[in-house]
VOBA-1610 file (N, C-alpha, C; in pm, whole numbers, padded with zeros to 5 digits, always signed):
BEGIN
Unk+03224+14646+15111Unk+03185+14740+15004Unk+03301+14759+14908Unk+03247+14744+14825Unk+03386+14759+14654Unk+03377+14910+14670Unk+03535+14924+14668Unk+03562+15107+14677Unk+03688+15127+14627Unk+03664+15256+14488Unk+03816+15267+14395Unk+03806+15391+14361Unk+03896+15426+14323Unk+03977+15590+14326Unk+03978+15595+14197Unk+03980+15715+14117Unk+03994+15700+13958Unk+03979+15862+13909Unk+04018+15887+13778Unk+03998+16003+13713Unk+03865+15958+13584Unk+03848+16058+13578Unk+03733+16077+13467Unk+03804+16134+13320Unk+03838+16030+13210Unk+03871+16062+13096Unk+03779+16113+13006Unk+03611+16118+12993Unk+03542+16165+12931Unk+03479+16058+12860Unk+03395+16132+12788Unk+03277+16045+12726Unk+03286+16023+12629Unk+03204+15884+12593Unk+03194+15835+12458Unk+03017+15754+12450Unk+03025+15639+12381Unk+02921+15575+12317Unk+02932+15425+12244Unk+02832+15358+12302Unk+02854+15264+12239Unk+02737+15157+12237Unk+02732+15028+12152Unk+02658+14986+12134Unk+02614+14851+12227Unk+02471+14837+12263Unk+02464+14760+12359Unk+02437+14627+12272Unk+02361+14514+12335Unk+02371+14364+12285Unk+02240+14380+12159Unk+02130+14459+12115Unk+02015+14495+12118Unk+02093+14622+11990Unk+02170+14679+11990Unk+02186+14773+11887Unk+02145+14920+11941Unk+02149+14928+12086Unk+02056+15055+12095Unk+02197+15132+12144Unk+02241+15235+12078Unk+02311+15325+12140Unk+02312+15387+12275Unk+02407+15409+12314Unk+02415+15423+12497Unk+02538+15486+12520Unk+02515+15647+12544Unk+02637+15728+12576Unk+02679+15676+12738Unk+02830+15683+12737Unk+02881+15664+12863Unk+03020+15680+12891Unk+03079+15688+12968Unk+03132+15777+13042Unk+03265+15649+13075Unk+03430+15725+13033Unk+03504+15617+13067Unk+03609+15653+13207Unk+03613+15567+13283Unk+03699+15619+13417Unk+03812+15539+13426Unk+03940+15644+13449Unk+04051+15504+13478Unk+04108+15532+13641Unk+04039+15403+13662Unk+04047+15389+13841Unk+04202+15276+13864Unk+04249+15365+13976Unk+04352+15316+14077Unk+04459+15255+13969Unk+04528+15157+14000Unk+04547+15094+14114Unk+04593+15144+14242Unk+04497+15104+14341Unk+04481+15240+14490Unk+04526+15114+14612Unk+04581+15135+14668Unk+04673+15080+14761Unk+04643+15114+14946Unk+04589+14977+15010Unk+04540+15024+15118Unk+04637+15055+15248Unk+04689+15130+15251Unk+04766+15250+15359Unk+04705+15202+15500Unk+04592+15213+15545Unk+04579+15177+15712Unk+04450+15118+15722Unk+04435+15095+15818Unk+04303+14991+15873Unk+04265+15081+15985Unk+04178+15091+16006Unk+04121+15226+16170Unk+04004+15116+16228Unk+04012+15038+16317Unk+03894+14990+16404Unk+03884+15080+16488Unk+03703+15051+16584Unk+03655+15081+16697Unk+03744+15086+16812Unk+03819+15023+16864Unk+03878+15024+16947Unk+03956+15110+17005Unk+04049+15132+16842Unk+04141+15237+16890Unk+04147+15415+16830Unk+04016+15360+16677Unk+03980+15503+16617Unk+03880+15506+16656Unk+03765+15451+16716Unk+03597+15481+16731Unk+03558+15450+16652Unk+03588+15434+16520Unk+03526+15340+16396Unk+03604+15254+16283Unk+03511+15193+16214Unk+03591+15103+16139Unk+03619+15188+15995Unk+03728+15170+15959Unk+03741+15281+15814Unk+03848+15168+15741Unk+03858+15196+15588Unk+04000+15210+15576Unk+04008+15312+15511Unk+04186+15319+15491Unk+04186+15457+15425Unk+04302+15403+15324Unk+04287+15458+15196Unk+04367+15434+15062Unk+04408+15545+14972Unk+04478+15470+14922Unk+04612+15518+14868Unk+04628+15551+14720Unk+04609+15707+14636Unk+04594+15672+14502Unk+04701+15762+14440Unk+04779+15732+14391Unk+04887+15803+14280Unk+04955+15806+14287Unk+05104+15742+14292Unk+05232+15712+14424Unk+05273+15844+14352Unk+05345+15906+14459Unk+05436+16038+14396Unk+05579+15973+14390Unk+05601+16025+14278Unk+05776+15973+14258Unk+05915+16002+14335Unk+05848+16148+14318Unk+05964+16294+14311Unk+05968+16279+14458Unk+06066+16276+14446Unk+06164+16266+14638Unk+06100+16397+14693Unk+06112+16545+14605Unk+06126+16628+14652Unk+06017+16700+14706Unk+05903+16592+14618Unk+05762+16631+14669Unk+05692+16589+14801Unk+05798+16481+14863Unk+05725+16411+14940Unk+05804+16438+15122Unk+05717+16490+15163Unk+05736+16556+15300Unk+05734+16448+15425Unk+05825+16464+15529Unk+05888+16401+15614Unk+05784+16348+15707Unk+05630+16387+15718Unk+05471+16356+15760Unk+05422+16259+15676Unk+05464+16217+15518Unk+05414+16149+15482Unk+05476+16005+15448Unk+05589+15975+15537Unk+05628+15828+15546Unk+05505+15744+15524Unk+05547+15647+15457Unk+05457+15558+15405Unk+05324+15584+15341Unk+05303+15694+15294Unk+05206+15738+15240Unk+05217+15842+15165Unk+05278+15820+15096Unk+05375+15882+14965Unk+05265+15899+14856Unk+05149+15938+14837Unk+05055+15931+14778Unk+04971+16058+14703Unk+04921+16087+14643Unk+04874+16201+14580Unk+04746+16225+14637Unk+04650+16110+14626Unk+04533+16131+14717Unk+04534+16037+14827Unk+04469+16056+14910Unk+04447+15951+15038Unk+04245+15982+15071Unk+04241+15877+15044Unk+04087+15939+15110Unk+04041+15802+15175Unk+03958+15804+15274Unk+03900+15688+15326Unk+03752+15631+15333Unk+03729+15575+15379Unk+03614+15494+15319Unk+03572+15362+15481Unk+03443+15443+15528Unk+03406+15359+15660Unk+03320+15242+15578Unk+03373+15137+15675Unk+03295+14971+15636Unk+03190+14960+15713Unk+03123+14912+15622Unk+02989+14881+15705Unk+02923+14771+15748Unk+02802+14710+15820Unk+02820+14624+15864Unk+02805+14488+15776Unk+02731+14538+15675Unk+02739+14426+15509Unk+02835+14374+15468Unk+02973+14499+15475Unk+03060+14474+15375Unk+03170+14397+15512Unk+03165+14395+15642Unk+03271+14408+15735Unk+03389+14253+15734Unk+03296+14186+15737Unk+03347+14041+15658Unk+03467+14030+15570Unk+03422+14086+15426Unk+03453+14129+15310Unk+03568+14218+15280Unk+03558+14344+15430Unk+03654+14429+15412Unk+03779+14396+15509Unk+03766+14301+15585Unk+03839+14245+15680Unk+03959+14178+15628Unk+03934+14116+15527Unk+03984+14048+15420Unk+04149+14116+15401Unk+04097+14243+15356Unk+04214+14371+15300Unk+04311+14369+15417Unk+04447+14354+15388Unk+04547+14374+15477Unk+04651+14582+15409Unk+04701+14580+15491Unk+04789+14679+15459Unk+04866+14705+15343Unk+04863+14751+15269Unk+04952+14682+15167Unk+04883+14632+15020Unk+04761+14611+15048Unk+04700+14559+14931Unk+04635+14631+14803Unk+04674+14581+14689Unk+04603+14652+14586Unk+04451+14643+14561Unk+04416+14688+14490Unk+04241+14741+14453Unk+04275+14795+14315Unk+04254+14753+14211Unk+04245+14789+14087Unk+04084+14732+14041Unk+04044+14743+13920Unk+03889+14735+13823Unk+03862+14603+13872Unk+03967+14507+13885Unk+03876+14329+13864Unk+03792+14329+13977Unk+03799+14410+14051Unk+03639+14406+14151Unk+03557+14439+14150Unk+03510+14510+14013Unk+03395+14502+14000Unk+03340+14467+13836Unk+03241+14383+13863Unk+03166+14273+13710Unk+03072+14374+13628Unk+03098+14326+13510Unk+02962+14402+13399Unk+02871+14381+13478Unk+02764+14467+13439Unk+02613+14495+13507Unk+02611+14532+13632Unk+02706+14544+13697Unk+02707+14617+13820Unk+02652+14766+13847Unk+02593+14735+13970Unk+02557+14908+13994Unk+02609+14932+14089Unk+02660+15065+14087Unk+02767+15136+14131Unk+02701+15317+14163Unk+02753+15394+14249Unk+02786+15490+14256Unk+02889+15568+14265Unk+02881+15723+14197Unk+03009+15774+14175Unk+02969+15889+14225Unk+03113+15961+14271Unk+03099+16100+14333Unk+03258+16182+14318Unk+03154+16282+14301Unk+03289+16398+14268Unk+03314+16522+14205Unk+03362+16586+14228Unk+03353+16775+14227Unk+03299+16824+14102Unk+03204+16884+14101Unk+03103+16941+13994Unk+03197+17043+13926Unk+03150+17061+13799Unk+03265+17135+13683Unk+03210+17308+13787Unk+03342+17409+13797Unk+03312+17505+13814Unk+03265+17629+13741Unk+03177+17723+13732Unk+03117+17833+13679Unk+03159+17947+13704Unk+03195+17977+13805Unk+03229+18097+13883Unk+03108+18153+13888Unk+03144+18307+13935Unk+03011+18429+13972Unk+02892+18417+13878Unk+02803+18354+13932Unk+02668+18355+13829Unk+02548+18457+13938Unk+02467+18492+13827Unk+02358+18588+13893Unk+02259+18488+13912Unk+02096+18535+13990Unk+02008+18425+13991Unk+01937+18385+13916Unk+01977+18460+13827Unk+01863+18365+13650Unk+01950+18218+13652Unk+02036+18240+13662Unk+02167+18101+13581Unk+02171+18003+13724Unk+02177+18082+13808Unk+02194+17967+13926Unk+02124+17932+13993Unk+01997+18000+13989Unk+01876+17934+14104Unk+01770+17920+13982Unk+01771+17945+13817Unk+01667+17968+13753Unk+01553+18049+13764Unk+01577+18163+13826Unk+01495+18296+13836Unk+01474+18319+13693Unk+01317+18356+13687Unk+01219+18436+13545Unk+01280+18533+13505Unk+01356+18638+13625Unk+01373+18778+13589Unk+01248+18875+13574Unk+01287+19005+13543Unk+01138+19108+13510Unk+01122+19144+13405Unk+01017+19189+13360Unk+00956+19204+13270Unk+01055+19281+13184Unk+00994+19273+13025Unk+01156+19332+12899Unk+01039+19485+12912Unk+00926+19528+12952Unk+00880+19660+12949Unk+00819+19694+13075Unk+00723+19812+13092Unk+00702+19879+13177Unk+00783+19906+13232Unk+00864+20011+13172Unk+00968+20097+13265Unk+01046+19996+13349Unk+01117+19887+13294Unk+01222+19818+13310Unk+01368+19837+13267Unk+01416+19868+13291Unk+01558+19925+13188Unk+01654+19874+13284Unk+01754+19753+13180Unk+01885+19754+13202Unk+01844+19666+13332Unk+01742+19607+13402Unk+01687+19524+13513Unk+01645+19367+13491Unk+01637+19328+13376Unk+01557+19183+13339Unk+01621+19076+13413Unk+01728+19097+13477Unk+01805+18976+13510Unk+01819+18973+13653Unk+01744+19099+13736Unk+01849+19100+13875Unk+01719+19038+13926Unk+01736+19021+14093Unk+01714+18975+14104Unk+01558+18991+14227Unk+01523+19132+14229Unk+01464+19192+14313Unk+01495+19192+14446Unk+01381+19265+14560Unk+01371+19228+14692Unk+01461+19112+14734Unk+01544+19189+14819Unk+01649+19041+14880Unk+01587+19057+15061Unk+01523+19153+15109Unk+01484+19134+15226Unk+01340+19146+15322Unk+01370+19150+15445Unk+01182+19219+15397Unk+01194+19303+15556Unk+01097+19378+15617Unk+01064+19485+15692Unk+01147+19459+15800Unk+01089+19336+15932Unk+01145+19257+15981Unk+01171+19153+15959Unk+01331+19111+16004Unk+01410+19151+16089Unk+01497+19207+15952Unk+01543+19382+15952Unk+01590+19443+15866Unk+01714+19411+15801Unk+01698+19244+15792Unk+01854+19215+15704Unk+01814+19073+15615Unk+01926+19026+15531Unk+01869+18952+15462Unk+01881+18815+15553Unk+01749+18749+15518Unk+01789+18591+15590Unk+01842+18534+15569Unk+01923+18434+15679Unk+02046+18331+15630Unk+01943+18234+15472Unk+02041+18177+15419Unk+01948+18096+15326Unk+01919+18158+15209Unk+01935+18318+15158Unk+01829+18320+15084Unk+01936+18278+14939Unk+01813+18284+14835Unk+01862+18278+14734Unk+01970+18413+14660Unk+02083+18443+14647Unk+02115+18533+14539Unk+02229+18488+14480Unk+02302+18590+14380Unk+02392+18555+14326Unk+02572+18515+14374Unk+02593+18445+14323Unk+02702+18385+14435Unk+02813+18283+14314Unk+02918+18237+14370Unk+02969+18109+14296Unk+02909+17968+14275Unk+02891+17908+14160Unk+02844+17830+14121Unk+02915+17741+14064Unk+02872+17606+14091Unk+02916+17470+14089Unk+03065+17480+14154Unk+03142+17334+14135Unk+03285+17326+14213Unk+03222+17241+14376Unk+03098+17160+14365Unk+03039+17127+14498Unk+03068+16995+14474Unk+03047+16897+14566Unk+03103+16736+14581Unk+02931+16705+14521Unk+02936+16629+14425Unk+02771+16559+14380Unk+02813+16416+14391Unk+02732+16401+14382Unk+02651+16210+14378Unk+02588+16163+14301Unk+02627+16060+14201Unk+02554+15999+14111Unk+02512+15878+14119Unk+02376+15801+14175Unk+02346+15690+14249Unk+02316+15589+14097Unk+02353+15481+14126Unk+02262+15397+14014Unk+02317+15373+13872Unk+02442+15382+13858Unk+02472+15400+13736Unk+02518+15254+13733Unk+02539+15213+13590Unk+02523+15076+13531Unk+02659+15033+13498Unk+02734+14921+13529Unk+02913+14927+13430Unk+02873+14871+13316Unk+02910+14906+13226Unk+02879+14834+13094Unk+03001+14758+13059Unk+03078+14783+13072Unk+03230+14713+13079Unk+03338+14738+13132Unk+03396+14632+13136Unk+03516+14648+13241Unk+03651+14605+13154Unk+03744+14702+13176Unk+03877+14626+13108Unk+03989+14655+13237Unk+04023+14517+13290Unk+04107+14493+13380Unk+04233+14506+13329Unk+04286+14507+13180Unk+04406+14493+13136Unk+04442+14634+13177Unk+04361+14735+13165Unk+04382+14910+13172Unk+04346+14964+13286Unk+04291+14925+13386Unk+04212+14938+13505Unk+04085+15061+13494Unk+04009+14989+13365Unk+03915+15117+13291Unk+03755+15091+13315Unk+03700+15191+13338Unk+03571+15108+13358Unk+03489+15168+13287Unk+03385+15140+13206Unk+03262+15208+13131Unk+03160+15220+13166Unk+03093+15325+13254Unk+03013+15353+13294Unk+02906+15393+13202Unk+02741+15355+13245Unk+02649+15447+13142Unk+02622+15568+13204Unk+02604+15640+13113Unk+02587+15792+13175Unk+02636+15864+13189Unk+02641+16027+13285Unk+02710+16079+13282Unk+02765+16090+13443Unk+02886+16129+13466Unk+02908+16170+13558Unk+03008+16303+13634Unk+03002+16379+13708Unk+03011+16480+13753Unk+03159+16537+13706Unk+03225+16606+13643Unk+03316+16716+13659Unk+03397+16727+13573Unk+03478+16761+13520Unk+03525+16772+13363Unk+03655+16630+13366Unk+03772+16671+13277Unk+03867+16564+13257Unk+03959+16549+13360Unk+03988+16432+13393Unk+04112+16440+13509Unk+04062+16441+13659Unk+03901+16506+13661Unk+03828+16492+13763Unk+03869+16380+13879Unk+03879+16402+14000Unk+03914+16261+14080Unk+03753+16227+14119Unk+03728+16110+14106Unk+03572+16010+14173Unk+03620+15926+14235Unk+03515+15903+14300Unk+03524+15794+14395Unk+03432+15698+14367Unk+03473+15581+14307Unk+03354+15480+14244Unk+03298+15385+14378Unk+03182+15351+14437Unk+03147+15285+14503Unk+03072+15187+14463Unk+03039+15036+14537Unk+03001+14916+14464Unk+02899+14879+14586
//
């Protein structure tokens, strides 16, 4: 499985072969560096785990993180499609854009822009109550949060709470181009969380 680390620089637009405009979304992934190998044997599964942002600063980098001097580390289990493929990867090895081709489909994932304290009109899309009959200063809340029995509210329910800041998933998205000179990729569409955002591009 093709798997790369990257920030989300934001969106743009551009023109396809056909003239039809097509907003999309530019990411500059890795170069992400594979740190360890985990088999069955001795972890219970097959993973690897990689390496994205070398930290420079001596002073940042703590006496736990020998050889993995890194800003993010996140890992990524192989599966039995890719196991061949991922076997390949030794310790040590880079992963930058040239692995993955125009027209590729890909998925991306990664922390939804945050909102803070929203009520349940904004976050669950509640109607609210009525603007009369002796409504005042009420249109927005959110009514009845419980009921007779059992005299408390149920786990689950809907009310007002913090919103967005959650890990999403964007399946299916298209590369429209690839520039290996920058390790940049052009995605169509949109994808999850403001600038600087970290994703995880999957192939």
């Amino acid at each position: 499985m093709k798997y790369i680390l990257g920030h989300k620089l934001g969106m743009s637009q551009m023109f396809d072969k056909n003239g039809k405009l097509t907003p999309v979304t530019l990411i500059s992934v890795g170069p992400c560096y594979i740190l360890q190998k985990k088999n069955k044997e001795k972890d219970g599964y097959e993973a690897l785990q990689v390496g994205f942002e070398k930290i420079e600063k001596k002073s940042k980098i703590g006496k736990s993180m020998k050889g993995k001097e890194y800003r993010f580390i996140k890992e990524y289990r192989t599966k039995a499609a890719s196991l061949e493929e991922d076997s390949k990867l030794n310790v040590g090895d880079e992963i930058n854009a040239s692995i993955f081709q125009e027209g590729q489909i890909i998925k991306v994932s990664g922390k939804s822009k945050g909102k803070g304290f929203q009520g349940g009109v904004k976050r669950h899309g509640f109607h609210g109550r009525n603007a009369t009959h002796g409504v005042k200063h009420e249109q927005r809340t959110i009514g009845s949060t419980g009921t007779r029995f059992p005299q408390h509210v149920r786990k689950g329910r809907k009310m007002p709470g913090r919103m967005g800041f959650e890990n999403v998933t964007v399946k299916n998205l298209k590369i429209m181009k690839v520039d290996k000179e920058n390790n940049l990729l052009v995605i169509k569409g949109a994808v999850p969380g403001t600038t600087r955002t970290l994703l995880e591009v999957k192939g």
